[in-house]
N, CA, C and O atoms as CSV, one atom per row, in Angstrom:
chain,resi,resn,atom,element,x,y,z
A,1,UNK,N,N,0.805,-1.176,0.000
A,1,UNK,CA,C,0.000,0.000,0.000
A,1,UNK,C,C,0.863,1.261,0.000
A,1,UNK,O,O,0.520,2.241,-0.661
A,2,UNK,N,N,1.908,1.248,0.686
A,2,UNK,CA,C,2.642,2.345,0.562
A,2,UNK,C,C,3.641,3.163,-0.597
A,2,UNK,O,O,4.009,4.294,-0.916
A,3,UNK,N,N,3.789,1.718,-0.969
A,3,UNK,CA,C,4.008,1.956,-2.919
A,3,UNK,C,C,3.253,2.482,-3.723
A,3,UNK,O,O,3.665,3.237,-4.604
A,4,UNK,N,N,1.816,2.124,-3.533
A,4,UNK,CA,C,1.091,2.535,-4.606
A,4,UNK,C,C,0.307,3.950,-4.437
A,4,UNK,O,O,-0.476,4.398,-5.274
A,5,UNK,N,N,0.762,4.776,-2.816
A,5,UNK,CA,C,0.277,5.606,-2.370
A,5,UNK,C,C,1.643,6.537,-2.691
A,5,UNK,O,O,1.586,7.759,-2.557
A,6,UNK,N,N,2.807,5.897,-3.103
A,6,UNK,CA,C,4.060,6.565,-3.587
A,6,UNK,C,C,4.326,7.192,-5.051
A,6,UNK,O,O,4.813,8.223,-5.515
A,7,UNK,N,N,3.742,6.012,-5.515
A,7,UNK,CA,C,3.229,6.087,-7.072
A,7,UNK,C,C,2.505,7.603,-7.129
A,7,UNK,O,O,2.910,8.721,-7.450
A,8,UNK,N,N,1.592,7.218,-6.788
A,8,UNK,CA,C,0.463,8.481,-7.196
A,8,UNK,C,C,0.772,9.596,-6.808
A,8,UNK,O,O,0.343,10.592,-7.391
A,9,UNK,N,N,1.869,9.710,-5.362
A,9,UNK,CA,C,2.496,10.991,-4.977
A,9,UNK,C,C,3.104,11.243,-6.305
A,9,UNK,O,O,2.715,12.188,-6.993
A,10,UNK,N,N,3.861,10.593,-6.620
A,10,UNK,CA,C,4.928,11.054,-7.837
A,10,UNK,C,C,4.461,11.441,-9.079
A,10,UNK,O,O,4.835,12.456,-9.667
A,11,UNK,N,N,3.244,10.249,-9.687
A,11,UNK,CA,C,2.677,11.253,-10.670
A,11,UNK,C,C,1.968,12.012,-10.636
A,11,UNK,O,O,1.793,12.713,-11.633
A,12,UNK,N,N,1.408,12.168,-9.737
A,12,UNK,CA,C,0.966,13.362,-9.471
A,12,UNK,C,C,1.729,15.001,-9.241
A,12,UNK,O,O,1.292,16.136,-9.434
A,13,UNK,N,N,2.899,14.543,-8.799
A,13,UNK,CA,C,3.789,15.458,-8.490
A,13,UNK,C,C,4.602,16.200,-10.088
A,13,UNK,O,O,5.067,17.313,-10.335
A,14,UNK,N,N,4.434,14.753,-11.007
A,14,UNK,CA,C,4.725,14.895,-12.145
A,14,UNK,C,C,3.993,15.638,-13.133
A,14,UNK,O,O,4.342,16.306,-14.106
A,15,UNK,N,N,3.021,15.379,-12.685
A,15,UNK,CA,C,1.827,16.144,-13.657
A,15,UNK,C,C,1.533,17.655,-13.480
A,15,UNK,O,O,1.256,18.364,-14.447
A,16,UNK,N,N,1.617,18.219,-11.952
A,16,UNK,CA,C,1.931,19.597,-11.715
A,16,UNK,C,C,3.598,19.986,-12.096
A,16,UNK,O,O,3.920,21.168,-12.209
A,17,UNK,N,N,4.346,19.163,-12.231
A,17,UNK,CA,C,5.589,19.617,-12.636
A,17,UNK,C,C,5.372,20.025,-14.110
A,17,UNK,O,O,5.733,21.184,-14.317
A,18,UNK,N,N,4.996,19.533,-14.932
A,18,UNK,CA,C,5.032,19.500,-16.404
A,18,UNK,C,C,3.785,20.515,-16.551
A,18,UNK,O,O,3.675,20.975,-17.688
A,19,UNK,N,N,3.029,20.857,-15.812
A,19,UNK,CA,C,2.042,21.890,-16.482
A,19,UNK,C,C,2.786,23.161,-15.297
A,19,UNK,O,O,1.948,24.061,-15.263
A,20,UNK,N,N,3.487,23.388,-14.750
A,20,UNK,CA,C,4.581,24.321,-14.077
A,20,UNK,C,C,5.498,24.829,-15.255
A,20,UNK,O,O,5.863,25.964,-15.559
A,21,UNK,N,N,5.723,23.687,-15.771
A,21,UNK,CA,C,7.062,24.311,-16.780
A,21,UNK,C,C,5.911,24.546,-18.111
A,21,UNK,O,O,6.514,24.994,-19.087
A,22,UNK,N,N,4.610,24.377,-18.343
A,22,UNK,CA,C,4.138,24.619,-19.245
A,22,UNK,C,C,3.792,26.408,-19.250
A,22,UNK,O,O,4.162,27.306,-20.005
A,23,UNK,N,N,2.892,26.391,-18.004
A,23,UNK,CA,C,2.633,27.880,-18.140
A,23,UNK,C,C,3.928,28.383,-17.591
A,23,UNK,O,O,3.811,29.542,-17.194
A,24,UNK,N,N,5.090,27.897,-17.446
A,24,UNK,CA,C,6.221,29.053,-17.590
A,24,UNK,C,C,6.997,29.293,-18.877
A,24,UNK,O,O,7.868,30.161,-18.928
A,25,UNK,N,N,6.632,28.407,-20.079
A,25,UNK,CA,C,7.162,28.160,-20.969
A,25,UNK,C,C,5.957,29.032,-22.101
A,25,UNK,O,O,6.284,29.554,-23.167
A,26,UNK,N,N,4.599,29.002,-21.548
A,26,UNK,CA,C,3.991,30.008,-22.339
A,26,UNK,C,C,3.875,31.455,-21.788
A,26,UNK,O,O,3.526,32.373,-22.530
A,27,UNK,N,N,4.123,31.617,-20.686
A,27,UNK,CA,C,4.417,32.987,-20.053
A,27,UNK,C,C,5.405,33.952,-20.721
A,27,UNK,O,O,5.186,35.129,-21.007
A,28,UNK,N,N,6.994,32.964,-21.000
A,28,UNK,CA,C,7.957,33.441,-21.526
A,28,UNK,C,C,7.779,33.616,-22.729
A,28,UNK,O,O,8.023,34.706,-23.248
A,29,UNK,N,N,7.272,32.471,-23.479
A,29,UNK,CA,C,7.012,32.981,-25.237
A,29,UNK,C,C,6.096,34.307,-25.363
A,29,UNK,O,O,6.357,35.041,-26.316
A,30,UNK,N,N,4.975,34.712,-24.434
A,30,UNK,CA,C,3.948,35.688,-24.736
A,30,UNK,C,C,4.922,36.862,-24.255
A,30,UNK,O,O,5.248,37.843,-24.923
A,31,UNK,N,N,5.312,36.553,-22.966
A,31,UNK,CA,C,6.766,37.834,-22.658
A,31,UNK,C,C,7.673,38.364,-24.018
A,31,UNK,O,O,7.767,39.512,-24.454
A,32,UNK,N,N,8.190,37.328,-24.433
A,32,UNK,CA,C,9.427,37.411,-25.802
A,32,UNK,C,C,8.702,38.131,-26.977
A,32,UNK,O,O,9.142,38.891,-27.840
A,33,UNK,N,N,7.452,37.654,-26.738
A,33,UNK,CA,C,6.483,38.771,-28.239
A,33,UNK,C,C,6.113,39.687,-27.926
A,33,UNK,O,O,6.371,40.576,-28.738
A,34,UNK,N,N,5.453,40.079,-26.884
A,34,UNK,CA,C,4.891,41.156,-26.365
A,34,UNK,C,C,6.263,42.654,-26.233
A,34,UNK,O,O,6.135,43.779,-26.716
A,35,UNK,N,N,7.059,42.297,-25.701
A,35,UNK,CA,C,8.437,42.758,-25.811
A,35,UNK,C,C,9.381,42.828,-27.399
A,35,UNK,O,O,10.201,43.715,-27.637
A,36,UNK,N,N,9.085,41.846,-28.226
A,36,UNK,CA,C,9.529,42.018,-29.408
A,36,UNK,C,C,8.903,43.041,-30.338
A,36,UNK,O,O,9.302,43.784,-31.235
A,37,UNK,N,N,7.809,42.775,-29.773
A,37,UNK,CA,C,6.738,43.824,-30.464
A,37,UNK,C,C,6.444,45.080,-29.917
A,37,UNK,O,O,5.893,46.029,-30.475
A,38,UNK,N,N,6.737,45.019,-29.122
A,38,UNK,CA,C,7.088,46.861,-28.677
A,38,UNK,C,C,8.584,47.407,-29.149
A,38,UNK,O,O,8.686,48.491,-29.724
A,39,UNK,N,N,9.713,46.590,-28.868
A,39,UNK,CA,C,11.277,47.183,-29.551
A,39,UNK,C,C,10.724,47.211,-30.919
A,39,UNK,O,O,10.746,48.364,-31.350
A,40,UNK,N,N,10.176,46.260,-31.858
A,40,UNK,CA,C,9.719,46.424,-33.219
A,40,UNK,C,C,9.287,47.958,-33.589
A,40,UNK,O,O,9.723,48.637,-34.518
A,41,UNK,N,N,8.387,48.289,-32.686
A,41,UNK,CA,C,7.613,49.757,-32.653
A,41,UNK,C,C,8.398,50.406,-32.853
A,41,UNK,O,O,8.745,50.902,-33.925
A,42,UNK,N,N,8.977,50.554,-31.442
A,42,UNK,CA,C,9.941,51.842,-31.418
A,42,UNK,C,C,11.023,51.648,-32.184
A,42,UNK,O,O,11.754,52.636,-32.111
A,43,UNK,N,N,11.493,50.733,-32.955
A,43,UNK,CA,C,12.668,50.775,-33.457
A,43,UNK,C,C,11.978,51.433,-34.688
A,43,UNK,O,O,12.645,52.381,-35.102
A,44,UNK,N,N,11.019,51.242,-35.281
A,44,UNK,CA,C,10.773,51.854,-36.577
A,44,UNK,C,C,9.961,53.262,-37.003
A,44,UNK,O,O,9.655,53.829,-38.052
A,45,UNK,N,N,9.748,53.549,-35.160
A,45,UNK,CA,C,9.764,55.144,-35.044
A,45,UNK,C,C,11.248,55.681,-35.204
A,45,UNK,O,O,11.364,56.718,-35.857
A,46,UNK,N,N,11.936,55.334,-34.896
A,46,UNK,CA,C,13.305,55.317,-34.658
A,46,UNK,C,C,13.804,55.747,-35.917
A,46,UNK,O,O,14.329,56.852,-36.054
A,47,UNK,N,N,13.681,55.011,-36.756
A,47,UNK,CA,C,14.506,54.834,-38.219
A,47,UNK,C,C,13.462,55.712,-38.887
A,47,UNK,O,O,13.623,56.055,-40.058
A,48,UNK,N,N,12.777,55.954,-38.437
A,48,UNK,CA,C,11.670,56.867,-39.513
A,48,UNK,C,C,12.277,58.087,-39.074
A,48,UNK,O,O,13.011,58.874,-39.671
A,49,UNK,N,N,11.809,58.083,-37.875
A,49,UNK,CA,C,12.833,59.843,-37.668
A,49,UNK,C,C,14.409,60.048,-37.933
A,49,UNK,O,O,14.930,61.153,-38.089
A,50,UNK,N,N,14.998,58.978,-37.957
A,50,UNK,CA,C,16.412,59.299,-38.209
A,50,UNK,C,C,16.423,59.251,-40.484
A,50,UNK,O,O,17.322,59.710,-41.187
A,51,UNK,N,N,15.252,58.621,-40.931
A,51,UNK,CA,C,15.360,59.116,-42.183
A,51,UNK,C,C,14.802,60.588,-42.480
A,51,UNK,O,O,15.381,61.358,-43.247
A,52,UNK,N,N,13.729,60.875,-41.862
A,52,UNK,CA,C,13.334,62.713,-42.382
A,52,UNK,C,C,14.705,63.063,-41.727
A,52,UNK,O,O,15.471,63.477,-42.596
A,53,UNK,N,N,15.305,63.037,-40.420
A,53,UNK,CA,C,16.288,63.868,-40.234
A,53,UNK,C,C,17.074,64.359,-41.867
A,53,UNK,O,O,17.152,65.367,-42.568
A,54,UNK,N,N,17.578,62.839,-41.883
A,54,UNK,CA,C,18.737,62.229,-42.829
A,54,UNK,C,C,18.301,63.156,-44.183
A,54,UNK,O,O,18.984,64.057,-44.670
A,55,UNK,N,N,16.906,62.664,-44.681
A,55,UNK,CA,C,16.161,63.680,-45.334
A,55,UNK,C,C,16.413,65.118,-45.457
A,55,UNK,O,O,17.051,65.573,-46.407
A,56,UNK,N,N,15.958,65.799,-44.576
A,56,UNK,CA,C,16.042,67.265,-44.379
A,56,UNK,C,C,17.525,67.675,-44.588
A,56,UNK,O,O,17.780,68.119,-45.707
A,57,UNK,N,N,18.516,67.602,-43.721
A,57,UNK,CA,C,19.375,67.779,-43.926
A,57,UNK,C,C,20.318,67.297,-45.337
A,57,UNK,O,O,21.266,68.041,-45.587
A,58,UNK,N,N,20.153,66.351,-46.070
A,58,UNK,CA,C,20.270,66.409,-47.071
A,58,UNK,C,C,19.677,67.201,-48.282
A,58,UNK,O,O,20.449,67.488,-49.196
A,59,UNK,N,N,18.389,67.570,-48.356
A,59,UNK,CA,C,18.143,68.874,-49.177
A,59,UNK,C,C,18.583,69.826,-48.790
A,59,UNK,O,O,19.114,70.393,-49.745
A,60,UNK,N,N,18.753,70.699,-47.405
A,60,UNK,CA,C,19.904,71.792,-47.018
A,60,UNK,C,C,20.725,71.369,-47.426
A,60,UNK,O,O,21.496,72.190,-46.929
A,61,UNK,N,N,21.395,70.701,-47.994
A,61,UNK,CA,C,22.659,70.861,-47.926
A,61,UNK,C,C,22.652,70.693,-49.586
A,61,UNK,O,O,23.737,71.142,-49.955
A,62,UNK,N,N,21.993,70.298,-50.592
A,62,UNK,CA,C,21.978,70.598,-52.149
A,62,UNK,C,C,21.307,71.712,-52.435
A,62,UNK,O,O,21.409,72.125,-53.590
A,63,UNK,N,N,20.638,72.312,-51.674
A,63,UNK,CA,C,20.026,73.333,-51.331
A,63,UNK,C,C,20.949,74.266,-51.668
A,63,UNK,O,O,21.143,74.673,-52.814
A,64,UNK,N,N,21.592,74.654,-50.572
A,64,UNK,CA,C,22.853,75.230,-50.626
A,64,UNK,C,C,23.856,75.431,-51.222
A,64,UNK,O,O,24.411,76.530,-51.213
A,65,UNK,N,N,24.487,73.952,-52.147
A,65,UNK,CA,C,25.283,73.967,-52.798
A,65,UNK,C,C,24.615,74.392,-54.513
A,65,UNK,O,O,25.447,74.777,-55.335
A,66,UNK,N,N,23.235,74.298,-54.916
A,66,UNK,CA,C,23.162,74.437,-56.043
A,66,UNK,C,C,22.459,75.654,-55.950
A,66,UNK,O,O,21.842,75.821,-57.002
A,67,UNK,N,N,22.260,76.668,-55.079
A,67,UNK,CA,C,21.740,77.833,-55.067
A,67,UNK,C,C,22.910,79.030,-55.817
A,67,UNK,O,O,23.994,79.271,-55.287
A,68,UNK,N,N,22.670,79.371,-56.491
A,68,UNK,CA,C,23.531,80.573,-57.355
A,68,UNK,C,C,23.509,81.995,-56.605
A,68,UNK,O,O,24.431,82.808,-56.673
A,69,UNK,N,N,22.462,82.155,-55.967
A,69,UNK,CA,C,22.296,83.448,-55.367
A,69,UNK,C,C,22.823,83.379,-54.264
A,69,UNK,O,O,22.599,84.233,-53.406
A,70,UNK,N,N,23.636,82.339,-54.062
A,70,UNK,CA,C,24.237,82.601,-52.463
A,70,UNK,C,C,25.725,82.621,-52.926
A,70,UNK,O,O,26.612,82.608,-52.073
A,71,UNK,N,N,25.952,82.646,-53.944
A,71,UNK,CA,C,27.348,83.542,-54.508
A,71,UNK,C,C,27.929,84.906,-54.243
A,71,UNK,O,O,27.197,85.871,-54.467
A,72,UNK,N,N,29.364,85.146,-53.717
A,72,UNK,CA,C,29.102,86.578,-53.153
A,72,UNK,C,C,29.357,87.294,-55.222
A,72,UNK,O,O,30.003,86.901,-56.194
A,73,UNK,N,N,28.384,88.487,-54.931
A,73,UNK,CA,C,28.712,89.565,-56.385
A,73,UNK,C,C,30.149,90.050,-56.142
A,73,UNK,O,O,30.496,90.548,-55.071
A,74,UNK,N,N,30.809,89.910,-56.991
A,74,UNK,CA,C,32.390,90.454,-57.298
A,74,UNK,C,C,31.785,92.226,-57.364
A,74,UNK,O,O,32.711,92.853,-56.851
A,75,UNK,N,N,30.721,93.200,-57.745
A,75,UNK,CA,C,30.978,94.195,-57.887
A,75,UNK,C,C,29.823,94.817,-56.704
A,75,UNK,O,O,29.204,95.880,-56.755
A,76,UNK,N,N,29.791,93.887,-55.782
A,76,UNK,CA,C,29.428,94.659,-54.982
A,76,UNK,C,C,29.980,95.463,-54.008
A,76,UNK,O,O,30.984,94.981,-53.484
A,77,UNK,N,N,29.566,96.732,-53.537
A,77,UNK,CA,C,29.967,97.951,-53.310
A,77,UNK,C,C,30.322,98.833,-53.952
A,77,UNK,O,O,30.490,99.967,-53.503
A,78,UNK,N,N,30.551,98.418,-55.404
A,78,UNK,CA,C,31.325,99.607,-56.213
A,78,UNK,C,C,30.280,100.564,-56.963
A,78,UNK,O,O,29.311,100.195,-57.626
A,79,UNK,N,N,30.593,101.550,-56.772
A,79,UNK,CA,C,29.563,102.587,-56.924
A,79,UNK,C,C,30.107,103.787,-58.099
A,79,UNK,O,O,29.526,104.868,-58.202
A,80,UNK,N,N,31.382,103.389,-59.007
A,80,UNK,CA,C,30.906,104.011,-60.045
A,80,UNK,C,C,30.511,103.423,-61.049
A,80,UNK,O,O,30.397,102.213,-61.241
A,81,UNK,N,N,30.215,104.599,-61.962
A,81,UNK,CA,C,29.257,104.464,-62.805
A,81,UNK,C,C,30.140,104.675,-64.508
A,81,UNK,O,O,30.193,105.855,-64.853
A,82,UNK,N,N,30.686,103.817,-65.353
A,82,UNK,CA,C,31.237,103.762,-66.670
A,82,UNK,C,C,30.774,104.164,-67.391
A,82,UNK,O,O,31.355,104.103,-68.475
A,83,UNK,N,N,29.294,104.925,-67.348
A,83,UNK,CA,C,28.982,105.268,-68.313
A,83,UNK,C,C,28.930,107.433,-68.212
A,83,UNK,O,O,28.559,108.314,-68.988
A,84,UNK,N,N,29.570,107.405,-66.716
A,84,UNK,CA,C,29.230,109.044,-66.085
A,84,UNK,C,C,30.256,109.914,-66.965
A,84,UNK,O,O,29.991,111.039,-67.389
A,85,UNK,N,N,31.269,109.340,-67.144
A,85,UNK,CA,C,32.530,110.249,-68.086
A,85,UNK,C,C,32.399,110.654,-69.623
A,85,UNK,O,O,32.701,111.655,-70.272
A,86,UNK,N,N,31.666,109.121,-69.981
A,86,UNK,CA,C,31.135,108.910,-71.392
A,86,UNK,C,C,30.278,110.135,-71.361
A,86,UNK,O,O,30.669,111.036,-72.104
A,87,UNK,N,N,29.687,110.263,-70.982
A,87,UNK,CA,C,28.384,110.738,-70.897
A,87,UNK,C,C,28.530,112.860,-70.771
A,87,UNK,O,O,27.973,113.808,-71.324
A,88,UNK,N,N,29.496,112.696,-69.822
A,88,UNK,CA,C,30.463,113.961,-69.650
A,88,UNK,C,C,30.986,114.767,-71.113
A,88,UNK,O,O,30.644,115.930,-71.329
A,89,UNK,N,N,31.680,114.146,-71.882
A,89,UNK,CA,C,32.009,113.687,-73.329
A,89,UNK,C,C,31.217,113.919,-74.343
A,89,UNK,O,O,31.575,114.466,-75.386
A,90,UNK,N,N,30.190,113.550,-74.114
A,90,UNK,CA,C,29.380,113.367,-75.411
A,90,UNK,C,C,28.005,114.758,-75.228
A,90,UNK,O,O,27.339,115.353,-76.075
A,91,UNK,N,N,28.052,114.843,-73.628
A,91,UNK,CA,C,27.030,116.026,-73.693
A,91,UNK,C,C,27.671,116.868,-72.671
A,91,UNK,O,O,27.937,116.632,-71.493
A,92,UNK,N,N,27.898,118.154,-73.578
A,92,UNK,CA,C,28.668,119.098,-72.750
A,92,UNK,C,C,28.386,120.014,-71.839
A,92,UNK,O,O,28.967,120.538,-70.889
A,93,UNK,N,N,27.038,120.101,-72.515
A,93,UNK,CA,C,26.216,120.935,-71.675
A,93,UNK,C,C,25.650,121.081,-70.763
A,93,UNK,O,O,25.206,122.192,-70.472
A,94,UNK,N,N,25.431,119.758,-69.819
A,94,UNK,CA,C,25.028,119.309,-68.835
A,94,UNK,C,C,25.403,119.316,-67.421
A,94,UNK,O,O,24.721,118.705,-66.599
């Protein structure tokens, strides 16, 4: 009798062992997704904002380089006038 009251301790003991490691074995898989799937998120907020960055700053910067008007003018400041002497010259009377 004490055998067979040993028995049943054990599988029994066996049977909460194996559904122990079951819901810890589905705890961890729903953990590992639930968690994969949030770094998933944010990682591809992540890369989205680091492409408009990447973005933006790359049109400033062709922006810049193919803009013509941000050339300095070679005659700026100079304030005479080539045509004031001519002009002196040709009308005297003035």
């Amino acid at each position: 009798m004490f055998i067979g009251g040993f028995d049943f301790f054990v599988i029994t003991n066996l049977v909460n062992n194996k559904l122990s490691w079951a819901i810890i074995l589905v705890v961890g898989v729903l953990g590992y997704w639930a968690g994969d799937w949030q770094g998933y998120s944010r990682s591809q907020a992540d890369v989205k904002k680091a492409q408009e960055t990447a973005g933006q700053k790359a049109g400033e910067d062709a922006a810049k380089a193919a803009n013509p008007f941000k050339a300095s003018n070679p005659l700026e400041g100079v304030e005479s006038n080539p045509f004031e002497e001519a002009k002196k010259i040709l009308n005297p009377f003035n």
